[in-house]
PyMOL commands that place a pseudoatom at each C-alpha (Angstrom):
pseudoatom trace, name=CA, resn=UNK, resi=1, chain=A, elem=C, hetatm=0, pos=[-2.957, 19.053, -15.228]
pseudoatom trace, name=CA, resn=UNK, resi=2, chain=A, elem=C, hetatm=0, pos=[-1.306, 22.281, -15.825]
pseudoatom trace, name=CA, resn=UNK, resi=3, chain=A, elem=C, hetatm=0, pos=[-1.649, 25.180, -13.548]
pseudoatom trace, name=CA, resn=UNK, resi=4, chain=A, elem=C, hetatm=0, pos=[1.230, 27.516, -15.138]
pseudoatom trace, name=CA, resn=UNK, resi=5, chain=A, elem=C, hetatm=0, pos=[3.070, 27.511, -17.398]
pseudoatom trace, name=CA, resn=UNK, resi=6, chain=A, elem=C, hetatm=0, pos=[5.886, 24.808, -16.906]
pseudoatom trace, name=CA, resn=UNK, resi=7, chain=A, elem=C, hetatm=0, pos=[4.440, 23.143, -14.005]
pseudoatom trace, name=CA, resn=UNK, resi=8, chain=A, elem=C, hetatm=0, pos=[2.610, 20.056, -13.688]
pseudoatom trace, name=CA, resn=UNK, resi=9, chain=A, elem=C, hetatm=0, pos=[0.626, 18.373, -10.803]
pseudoatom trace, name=CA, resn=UNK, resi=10, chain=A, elem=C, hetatm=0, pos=[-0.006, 14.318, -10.756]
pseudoatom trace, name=CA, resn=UNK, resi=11, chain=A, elem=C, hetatm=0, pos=[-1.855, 12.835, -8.755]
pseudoatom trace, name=CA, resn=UNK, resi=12, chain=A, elem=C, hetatm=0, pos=[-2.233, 9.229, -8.242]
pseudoatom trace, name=CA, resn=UNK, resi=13, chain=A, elem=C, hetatm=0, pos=[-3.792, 6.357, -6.363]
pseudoatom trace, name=CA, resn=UNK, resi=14, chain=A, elem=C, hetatm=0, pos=[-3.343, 2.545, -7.104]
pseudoatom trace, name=CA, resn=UNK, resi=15, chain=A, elem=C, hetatm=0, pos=[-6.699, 0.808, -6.158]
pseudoatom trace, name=CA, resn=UNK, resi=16, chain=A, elem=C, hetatm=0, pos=[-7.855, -0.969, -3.248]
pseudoatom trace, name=CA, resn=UNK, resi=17, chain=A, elem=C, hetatm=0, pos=[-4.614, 0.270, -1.455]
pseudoatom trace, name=CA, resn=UNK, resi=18, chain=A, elem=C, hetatm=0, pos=[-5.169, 3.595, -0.243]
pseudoatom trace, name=CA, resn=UNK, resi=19, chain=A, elem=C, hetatm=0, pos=[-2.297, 4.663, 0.853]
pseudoatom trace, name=CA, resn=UNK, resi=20, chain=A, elem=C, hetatm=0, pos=[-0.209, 4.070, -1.627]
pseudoatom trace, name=CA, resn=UNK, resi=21, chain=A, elem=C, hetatm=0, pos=[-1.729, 7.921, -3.277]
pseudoatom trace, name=CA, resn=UNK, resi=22, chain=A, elem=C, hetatm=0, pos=[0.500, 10.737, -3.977]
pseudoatom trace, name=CA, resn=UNK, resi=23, chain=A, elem=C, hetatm=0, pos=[0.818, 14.376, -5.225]
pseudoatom trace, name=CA, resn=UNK, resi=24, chain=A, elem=C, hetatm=0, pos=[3.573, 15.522, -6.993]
pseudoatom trace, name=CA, resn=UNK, resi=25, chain=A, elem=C, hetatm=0, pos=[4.188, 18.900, -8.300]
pseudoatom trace, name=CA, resn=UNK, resi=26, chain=A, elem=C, hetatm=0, pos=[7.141, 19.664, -11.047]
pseudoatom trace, name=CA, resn=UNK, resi=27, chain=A, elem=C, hetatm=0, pos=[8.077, 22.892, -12.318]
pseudoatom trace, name=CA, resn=UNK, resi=28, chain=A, elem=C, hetatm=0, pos=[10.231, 22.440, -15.436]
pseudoatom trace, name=CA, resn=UNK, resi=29, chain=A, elem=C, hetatm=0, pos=[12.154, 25.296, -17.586]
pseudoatom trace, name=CA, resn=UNK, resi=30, chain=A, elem=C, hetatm=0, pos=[14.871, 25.125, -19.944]
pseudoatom trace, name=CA, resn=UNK, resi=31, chain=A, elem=C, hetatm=0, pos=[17.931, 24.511, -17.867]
pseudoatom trace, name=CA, resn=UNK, resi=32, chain=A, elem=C, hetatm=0, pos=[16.357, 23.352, -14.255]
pseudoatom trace, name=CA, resn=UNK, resi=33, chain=A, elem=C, hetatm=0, pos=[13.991, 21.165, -12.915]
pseudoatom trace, name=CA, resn=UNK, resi=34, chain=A, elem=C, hetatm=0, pos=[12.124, 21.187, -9.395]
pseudoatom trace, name=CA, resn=UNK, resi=35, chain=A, elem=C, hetatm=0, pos=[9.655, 18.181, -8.707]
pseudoatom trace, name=CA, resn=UNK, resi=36, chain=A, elem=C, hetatm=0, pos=[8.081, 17.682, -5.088]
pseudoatom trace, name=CA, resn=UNK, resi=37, chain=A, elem=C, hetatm=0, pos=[5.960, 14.816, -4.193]
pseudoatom trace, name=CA, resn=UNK, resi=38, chain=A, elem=C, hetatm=0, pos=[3.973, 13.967, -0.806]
pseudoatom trace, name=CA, resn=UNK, resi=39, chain=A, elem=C, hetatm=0, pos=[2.189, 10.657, 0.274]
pseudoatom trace, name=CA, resn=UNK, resi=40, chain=A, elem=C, hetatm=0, pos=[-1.769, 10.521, 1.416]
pseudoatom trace, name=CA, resn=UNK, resi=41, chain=A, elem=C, hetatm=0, pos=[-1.000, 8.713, 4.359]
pseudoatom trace, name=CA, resn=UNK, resi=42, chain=A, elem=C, hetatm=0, pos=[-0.847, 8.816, 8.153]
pseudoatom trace, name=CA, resn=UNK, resi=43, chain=A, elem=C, hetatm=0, pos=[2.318, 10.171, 7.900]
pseudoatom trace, name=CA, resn=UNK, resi=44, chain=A, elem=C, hetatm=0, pos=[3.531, 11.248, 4.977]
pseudoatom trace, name=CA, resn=UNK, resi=45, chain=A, elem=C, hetatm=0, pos=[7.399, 11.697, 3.540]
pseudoatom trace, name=CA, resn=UNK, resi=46, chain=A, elem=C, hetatm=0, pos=[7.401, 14.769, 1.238]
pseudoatom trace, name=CA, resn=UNK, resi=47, chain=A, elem=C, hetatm=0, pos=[10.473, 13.922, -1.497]
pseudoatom trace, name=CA, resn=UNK, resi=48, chain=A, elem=C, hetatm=0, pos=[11.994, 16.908, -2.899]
pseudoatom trace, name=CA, resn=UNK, resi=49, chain=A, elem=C, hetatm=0, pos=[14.237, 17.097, -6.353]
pseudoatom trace, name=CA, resn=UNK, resi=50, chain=A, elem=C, hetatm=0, pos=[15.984, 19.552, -8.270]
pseudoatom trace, name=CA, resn=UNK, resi=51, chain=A, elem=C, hetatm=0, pos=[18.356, 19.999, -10.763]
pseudoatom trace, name=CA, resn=UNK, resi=52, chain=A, elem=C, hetatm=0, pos=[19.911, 22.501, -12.864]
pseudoatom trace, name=CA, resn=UNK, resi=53, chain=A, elem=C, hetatm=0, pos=[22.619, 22.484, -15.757]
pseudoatom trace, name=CA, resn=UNK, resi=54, chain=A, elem=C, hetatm=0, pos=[23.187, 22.453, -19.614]
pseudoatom trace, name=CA, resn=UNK, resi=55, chain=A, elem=C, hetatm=0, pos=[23.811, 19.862, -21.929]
pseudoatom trace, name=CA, resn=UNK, resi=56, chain=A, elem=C, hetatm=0, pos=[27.546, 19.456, -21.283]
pseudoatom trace, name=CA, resn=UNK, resi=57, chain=A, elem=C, hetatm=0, pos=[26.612, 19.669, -17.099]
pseudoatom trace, name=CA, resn=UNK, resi=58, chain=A, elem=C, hetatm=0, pos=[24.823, 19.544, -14.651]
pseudoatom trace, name=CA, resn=UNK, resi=59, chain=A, elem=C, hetatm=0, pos=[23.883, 19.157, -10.996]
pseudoatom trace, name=CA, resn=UNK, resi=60, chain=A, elem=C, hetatm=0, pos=[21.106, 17.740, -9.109]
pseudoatom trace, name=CA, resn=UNK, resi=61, chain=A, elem=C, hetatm=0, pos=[20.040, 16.818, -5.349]
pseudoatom trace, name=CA, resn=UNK, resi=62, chain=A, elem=C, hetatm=0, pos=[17.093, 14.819, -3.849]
pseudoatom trace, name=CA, resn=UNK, resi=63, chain=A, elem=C, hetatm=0, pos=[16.445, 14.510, -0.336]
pseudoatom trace, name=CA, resn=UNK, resi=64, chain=A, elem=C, hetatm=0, pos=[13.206, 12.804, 1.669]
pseudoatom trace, name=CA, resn=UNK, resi=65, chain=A, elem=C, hetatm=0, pos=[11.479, 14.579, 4.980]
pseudoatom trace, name=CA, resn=UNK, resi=66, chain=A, elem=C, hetatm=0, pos=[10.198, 12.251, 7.349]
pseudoatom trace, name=CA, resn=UNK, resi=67, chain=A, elem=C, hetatm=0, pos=[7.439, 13.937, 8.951]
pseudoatom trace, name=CA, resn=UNK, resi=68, chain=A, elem=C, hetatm=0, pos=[6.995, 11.726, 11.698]
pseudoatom trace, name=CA, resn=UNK, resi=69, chain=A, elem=C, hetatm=0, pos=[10.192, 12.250, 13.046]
pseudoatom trace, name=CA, resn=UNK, resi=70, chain=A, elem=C, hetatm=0, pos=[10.669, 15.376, 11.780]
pseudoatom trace, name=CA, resn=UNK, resi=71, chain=A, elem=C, hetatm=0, pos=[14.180, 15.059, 10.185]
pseudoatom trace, name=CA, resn=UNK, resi=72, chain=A, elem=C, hetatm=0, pos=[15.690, 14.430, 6.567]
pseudoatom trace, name=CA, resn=UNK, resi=73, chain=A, elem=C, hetatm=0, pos=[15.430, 10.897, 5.825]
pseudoatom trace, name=CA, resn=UNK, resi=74, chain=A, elem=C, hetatm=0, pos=[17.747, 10.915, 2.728]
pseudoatom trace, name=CA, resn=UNK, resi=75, chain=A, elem=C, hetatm=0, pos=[19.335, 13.048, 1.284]
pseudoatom trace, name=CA, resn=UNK, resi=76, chain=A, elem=C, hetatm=0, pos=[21.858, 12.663, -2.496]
pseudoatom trace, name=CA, resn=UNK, resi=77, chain=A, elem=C, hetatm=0, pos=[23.895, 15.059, -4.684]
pseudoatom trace, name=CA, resn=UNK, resi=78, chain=A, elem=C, hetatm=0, pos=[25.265, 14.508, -8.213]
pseudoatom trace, name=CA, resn=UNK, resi=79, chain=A, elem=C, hetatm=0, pos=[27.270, 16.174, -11.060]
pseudoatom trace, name=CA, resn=UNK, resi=80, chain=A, elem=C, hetatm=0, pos=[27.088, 14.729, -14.732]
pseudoatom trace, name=CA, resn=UNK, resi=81, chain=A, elem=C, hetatm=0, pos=[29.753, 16.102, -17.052]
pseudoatom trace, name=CA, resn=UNK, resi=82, chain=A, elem=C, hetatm=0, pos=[29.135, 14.845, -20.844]
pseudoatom trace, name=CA, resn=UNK, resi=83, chain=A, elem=C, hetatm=0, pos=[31.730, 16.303, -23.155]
pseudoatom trace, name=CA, resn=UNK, resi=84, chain=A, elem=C, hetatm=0, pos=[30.132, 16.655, -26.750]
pseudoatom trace, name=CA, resn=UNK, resi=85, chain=A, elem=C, hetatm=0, pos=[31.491, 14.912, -29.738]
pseudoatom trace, name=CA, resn=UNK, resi=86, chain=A, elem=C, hetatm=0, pos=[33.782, 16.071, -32.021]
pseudoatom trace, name=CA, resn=UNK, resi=87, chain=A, elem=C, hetatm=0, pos=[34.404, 15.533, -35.701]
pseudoatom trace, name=CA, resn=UNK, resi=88, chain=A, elem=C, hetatm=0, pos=[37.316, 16.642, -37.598]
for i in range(1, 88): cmd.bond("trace and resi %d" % i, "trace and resi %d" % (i + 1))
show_as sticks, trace
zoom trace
């Protein structure tokens, strides 16, 4: 389902366990990316991604909030560098 334009909102539940459901939300555009996702459960993690770049680079982090003990459960960085080929 789209609400605007560029962002997208799943939501899905596997069958008979209930909570296993989750809502995620990603905005995309042309050179970033922001997705965040949260469980139906007693007590959810919300997951939150993003990443921005070009073709040639780009960066991106994730990182997990724990709610029930209210602190960042994970947490990454990266940088991808991809040098384009060249033909003489």
């Amino acid at each position: 389902m789209d609400f605007l334009s560029s962002t997208k909102v799943i939501a899905f539940l596997k069958l008979p366990d209930y909570n296993s459901g989750k809502l995620e939300i990603q905005y995309l555009h042309e050179h970033a990316g922001i997705t965040a996702a949260v469980g139906f459960n007693k007590s959810p993690a919300v997951d939150l991604w993003a990443t921005i770049g070009t073709p040639s680079i780009a960066f991106g982090a994730e990182t997990t909030y724990a709610k029930v003990s209210s602190e960042f459960a994970k947490y990454n960085a990266g940088v991808s560098y991809t040098k384009p080929d060249s033909n003489a």
